[in-house]
LOPAKOL-103705 format. One line per 3 residues: number of its first residue (from 0); their letters; for each residue x negated, y negated, z of C-alpha. Coordinates in Angstrom, 1 decimal. Each point is the difference from the previous one (the first is absolute). Example, Ala and Ser with C-alpha at 12.3 -4.5 7.8 and 13.67 -1.06 7.14 Angstrom:
2
0> AS> -12.3/4.5/7.8  -1.4/-3.4/-0.7
***
This chain:
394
0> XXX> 35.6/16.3/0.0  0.9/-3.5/0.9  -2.6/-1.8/1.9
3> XXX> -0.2/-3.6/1.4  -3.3/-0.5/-0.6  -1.1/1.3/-3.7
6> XXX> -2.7/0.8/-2.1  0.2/-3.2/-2.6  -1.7/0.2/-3.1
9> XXX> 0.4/-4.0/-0.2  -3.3/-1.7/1.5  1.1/-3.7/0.2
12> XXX> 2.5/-2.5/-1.4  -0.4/-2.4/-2.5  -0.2/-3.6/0.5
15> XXX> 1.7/-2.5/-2.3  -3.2/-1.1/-1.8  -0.6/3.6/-0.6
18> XXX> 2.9/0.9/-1.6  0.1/-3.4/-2.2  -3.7/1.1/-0.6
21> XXX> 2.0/3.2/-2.0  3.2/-1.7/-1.2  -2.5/-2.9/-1.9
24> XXX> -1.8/2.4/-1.4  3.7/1.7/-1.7  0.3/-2.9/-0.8
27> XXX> -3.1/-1.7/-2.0  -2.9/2.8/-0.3  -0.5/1.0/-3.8
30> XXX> -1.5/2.8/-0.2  1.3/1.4/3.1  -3.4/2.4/0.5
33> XXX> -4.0/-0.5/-0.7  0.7/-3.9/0.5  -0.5/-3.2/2.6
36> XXX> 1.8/1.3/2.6  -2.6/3.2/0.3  -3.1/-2.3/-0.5
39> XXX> 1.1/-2.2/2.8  0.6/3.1/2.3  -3.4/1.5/-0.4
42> XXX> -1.6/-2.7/0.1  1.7/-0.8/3.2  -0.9/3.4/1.3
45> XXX> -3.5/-0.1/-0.9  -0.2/-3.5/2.4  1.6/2.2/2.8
48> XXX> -2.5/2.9/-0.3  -3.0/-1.7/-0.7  -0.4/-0.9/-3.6
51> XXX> -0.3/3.4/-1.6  1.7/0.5/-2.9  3.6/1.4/0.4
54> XXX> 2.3/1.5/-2.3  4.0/0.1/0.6  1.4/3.6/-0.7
57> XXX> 3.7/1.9/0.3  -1.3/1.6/3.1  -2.9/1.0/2.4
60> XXX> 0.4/3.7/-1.3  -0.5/-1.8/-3.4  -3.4/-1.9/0.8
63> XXX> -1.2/3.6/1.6  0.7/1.6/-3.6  -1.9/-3.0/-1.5
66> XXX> -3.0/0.4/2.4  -0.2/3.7/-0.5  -0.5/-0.9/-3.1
69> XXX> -2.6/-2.7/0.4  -2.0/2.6/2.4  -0.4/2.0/-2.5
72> XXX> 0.6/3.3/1.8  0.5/3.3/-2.3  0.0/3.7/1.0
75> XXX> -2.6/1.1/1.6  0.0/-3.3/2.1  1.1/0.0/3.8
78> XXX> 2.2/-2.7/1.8  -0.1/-0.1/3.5  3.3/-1.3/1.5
81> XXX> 2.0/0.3/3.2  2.3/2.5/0.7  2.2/-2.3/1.8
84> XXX> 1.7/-2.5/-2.7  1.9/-0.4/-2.5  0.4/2.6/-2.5
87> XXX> -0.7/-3.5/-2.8  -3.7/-0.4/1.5  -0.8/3.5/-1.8
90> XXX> 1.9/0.7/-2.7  -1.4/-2.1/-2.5  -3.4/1.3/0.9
93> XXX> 1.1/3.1/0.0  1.6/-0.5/-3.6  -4.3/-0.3/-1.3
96> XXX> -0.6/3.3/0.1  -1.9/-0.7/3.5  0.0/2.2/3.3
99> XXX> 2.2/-1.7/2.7  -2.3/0.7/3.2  2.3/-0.7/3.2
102> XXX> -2.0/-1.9/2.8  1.4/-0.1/3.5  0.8/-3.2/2.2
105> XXX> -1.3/-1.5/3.2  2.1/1.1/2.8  0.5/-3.6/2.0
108> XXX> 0.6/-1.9/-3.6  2.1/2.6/-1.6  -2.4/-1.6/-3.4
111> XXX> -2.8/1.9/-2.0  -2.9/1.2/2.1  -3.8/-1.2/-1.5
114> XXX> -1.3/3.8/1.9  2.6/2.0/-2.1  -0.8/-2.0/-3.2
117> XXX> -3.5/0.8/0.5  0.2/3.5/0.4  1.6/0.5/-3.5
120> XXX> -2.4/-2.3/-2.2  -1.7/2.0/-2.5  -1.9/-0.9/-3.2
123> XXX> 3.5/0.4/-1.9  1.8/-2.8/2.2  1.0/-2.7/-2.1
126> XXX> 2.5/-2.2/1.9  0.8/-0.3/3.5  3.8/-1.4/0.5
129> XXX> 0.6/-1.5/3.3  3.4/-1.0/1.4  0.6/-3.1/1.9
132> XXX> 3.0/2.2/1.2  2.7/-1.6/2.1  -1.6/-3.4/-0.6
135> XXX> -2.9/0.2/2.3  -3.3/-0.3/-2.0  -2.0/3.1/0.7
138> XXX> -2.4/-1.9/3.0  -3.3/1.8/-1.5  0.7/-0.7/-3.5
141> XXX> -3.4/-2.3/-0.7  -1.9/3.6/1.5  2.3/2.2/-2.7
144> XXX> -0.9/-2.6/-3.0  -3.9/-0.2/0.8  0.1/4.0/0.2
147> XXX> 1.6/-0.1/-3.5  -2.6/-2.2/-1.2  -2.8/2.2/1.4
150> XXX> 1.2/2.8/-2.0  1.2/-1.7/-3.4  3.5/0.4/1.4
153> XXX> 3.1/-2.1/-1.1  2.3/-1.2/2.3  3.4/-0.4/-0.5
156> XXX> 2.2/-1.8/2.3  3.7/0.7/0.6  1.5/-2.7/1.1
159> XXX> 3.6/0.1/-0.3  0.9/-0.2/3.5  -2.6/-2.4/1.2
162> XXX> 0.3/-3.7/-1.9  0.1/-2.5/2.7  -3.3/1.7/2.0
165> XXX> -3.3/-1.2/0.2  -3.2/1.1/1.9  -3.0/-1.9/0.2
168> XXX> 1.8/-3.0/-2.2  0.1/2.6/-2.7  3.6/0.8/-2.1
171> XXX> 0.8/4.0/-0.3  -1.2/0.7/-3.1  -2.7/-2.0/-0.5
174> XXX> -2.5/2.5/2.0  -0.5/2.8/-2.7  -0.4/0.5/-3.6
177> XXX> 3.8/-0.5/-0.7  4.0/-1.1/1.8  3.1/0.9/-0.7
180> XXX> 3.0/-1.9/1.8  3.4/0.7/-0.2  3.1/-1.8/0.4
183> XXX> 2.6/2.4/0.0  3.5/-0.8/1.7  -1.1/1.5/3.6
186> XXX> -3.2/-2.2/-0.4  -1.2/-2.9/1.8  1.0/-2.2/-2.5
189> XXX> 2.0/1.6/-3.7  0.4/-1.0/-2.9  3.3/0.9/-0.8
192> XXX> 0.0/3.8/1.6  -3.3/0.5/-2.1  -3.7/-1.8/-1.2
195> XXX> -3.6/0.5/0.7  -3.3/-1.0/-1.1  -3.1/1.6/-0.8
198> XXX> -3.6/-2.1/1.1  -3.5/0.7/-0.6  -3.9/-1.0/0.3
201> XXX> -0.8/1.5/-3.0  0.7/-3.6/-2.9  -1.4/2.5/-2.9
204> XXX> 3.2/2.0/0.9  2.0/-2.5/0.5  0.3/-1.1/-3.4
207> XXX> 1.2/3.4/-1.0  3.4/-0.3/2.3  1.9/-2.0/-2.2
210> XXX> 0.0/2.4/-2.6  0.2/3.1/2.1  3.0/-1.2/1.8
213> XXX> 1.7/-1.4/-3.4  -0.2/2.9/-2.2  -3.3/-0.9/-1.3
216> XXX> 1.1/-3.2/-1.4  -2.5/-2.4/-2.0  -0.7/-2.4/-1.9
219> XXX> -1.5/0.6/-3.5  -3.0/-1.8/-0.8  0.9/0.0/-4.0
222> XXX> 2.8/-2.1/0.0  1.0/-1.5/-3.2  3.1/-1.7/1.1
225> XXX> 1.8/0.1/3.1  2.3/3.0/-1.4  -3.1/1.7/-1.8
228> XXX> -0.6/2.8/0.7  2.7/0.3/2.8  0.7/-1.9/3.4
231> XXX> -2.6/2.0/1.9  -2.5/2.9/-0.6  0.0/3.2/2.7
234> XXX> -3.0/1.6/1.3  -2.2/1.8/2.6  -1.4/-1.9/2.9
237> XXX> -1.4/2.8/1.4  -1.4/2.9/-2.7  2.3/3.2/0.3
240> XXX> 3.1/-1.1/2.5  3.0/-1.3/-1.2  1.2/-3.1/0.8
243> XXX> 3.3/-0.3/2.3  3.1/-2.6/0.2  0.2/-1.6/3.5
246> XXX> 0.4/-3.5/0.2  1.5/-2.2/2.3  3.2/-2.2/-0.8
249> XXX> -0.2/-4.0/-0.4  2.7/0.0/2.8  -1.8/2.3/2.1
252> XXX> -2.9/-1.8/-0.3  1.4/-3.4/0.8  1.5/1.5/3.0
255> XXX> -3.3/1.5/1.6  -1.6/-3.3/-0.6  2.5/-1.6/2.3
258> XXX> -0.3/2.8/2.7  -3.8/-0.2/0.2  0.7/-3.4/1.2
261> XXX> 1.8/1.3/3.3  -1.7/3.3/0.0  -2.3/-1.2/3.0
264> XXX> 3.5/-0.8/2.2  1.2/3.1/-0.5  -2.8/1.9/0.7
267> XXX> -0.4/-1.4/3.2  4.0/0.4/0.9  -1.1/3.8/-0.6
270> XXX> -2.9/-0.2/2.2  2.1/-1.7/2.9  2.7/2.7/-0.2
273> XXX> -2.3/2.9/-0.1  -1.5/-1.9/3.0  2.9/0.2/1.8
276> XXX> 1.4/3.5/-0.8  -3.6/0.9/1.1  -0.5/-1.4/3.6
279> XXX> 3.8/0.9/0.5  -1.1/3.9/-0.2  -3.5/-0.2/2.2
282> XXX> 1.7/1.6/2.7  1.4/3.1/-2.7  -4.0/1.8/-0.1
285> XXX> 2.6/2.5/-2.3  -0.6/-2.6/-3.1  -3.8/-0.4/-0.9
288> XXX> 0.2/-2.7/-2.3  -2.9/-1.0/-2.8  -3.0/-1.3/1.6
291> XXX> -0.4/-4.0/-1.0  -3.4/-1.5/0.4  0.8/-2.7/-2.1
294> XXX> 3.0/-2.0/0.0  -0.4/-1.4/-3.4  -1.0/3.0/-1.5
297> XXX> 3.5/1.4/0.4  3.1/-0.8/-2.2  2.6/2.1/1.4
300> XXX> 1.9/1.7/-2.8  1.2/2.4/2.0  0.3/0.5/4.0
303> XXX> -1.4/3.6/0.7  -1.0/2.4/3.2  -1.0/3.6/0.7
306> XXX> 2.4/1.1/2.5  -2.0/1.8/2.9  2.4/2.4/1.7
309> XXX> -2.2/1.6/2.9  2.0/-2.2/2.6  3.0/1.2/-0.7
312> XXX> -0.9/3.6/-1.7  2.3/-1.6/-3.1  -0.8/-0.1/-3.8
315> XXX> 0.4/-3.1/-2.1  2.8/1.8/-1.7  1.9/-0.3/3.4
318> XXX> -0.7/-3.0/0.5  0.8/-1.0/-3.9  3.7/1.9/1.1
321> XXX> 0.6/-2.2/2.4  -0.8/-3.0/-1.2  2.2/0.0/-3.6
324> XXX> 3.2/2.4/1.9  0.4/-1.9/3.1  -1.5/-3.0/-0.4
327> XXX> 0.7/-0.6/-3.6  -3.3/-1.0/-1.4  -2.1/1.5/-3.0
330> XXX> -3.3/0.2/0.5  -1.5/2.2/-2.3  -2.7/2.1/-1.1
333> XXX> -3.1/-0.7/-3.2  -2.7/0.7/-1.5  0.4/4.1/-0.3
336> XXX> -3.8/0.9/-0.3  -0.4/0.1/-4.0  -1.3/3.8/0.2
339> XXX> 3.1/1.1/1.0  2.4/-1.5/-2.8  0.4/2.7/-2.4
342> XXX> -1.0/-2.7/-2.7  -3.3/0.2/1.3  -0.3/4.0/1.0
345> XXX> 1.5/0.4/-3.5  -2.7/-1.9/-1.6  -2.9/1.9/1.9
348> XXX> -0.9/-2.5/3.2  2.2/1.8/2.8  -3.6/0.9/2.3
351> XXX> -1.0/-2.9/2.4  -1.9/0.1/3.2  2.2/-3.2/1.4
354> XXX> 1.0/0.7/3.8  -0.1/-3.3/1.0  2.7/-0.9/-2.6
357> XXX> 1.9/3.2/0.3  0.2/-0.9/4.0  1.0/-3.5/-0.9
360> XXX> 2.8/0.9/-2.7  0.8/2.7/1.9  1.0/-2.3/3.0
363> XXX> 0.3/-3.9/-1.3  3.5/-1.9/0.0  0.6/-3.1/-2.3
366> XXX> 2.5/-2.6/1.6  1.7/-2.6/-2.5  -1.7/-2.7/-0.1
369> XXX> 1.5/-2.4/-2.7  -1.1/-3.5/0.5  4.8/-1.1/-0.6
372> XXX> 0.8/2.2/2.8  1.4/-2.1/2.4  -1.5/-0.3/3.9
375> XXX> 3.0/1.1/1.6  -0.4/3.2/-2.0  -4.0/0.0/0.2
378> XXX> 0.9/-0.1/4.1  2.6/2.2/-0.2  -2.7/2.5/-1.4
381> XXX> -2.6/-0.6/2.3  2.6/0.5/3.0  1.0/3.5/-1.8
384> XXX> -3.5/1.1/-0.2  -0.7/0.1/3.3  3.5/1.2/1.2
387> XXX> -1.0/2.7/-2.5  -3.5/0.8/1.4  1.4/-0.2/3.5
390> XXX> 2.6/2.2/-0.5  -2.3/3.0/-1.4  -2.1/-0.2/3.2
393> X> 3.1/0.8/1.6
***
């Protein structure tokens, strides 16, 4: 179908000091990985968050595999995660050995409810993952952590879709036991289509990432010469789990230590246009969109809604119809509740009691919301949506 306003997989352009960020670094960087360019980025990254330390990685899915890891979860162990995400804030917990336990999601936030998460700790809970899903910061996420704590829980923190929020001065991230931040090409800011990092509390552990994300790469303490034994010795950082190869480019580095710099400025471009699209649609009661307490705490990744067709006795799927065959525009639909992927039912966690997020999915639109679409399309959209909704009231 050909549609006038699309789905882009391209989150922003690149300014000129970007892109000579990447072209100097084809240019001059020797080696070309595990060098200047990726100790300037983290520590760049650590400033932005805080001062914890912060570890560049090939992706967020990659820094969720290497704090699995850390946690220390193993069968018998249970994770507690939402049901509505991304299938990469389970997998690589569920690659331990561990029980996935599916928790369900506040209905006015569309984000992980604190009542469903306790009603599934037991003494086998390990980790709690919580998603800072569409870039909002879950608004109860101090009253999640402190939970944790009281029950020797982990916290992990999925923050790919949130950089760029903050509640209560705090970065996403920074509130738990561990972050993971993406910067994949739909991102907020990418590093070349891919890119995440991995931070933690935890300093013991954070000595260990360096080998654990470089194939277990050390130094030997015998040397004889700089040849003797061999460049570098290999080894476990953590007893029992192999070590894995994800590390982040010199020119992808260099590149995200530019963008951190006008990270701020986009963010808040994001904020006015989801502003916008927002009070244009308070007259439309068929769109409940999240509920924002806090301005700052939101990021906007992604512009979502539950459609609410009561009005107009009209399902989303009507009203998605519409919208991309008359009207041209692709909104779209995410975040299939992980129980139902046959990945998951396949590998034994198909049962959840979620209704919240099986109301949610079963009704929630996703509009594009890439920060290069232009305004006369971004109006254009806005003008269709309610032609749209107007239309199925008949």
């Amino acid at each position: 179908m050909d549609f006038k306003v699309k789905w882009s997989g391209k989150s922003i352009d690149y300014t000129e000091e970007e892109i000579n960020a990447v072209v100097n670094v084809m240019r001059t960087a020797d080696p070309q990985t595990q060098g200047k360019y990726l100790n300037e980025f983290e520590s760049a990254f650590s400033r932005y968050i805080g001062g914890q330390p912060c570890f560049g990685v090939t992706n967020a899915t990659h820094a969720l595999e290497l704090i699995a890891d850390l946690t220390g979860v193993k069968k018998g162990d249970e994770v507690i995660i939402p049901s509505h995400t991304y299938c990469a804030s389970a997998i690589p917990f569920g690659r331990t050995g561990a029980k996935l336990v599916w928790a369900d999601v506040d209905p006015d936030t569309f984000l992980v409810s604190l009542d469903s998460i306790k009603s599934l700790v037991n003494e086998r809970t390990k980790v709690i993952v919580v998603v800072h899903l569409y870039g909002m910061i879950i608004p109860n996420i101090e009253e999640i952590v402190n939970f944790a704590k009281s029950k020797n829980i982990l916290v992990v923190e999925d923050c790919a879709q949130s950089l760029g929020a903050k509640l209560n001065s705090k970065v996403c991230g920074t509130f738990g036991d561990y972050g993971a931040y993406s910067f994949h090409g739909q991102k907020n800011i990418t590093t070349l289509g891919e890119g995440g990092v991995i931070t933690l509390k935890d300093e013991s552990q954070a000595k260990k990432i360096p080998g654990i994300r470089h194939n277990g790469h050390a130094p030997f303490l015998n040397k004889i010469e700089y040849w003797i034994p061999a460049m570098s010795n290999v080894d476990l950082d953590i007893d029992g789990i192999w070590p894995h190869n994800f590390s982040l480019t010199e020119a992808q580095a260099a590149l995200g230590t530019v963008l951190l710099g006008r990270l701020d400025t986009l963010t808040n471009n994001r904020r006015e246009r989801a502003k916008k699209f927002r009070e244009s649609l308070v007259d439309f009661p068929e769109l409940k969109f999240q509920k924002i307490t806090n301005e700052n705490s939101h990021s906007h990744h992604l512009l979502v809604a539950k459609f609410q067709g009561k009005e107009s006795g009209k399902s989303r799927d009507a009203f998605l119809s519409l919208l991309s065959k008359k009207y041209k525009v692709q909104a779209i639909v995410q975040y299939y509740p992980l129980n139902r992927y046959d990945l998951f039912k396949k590998m034994g966690f198909g049962e959840a009691n979620c209704p919240n997020a099986d109301s949610f999915f079963d009704n929630m639109v996703s509009f594009p919301f890439h920060i290069t679409m232009s305004e006369s399309d971004f109006d254009y959209m806005i003008d269709s949506i309610q032609k749209a909704l107007i239309e199925l009231r008949g």
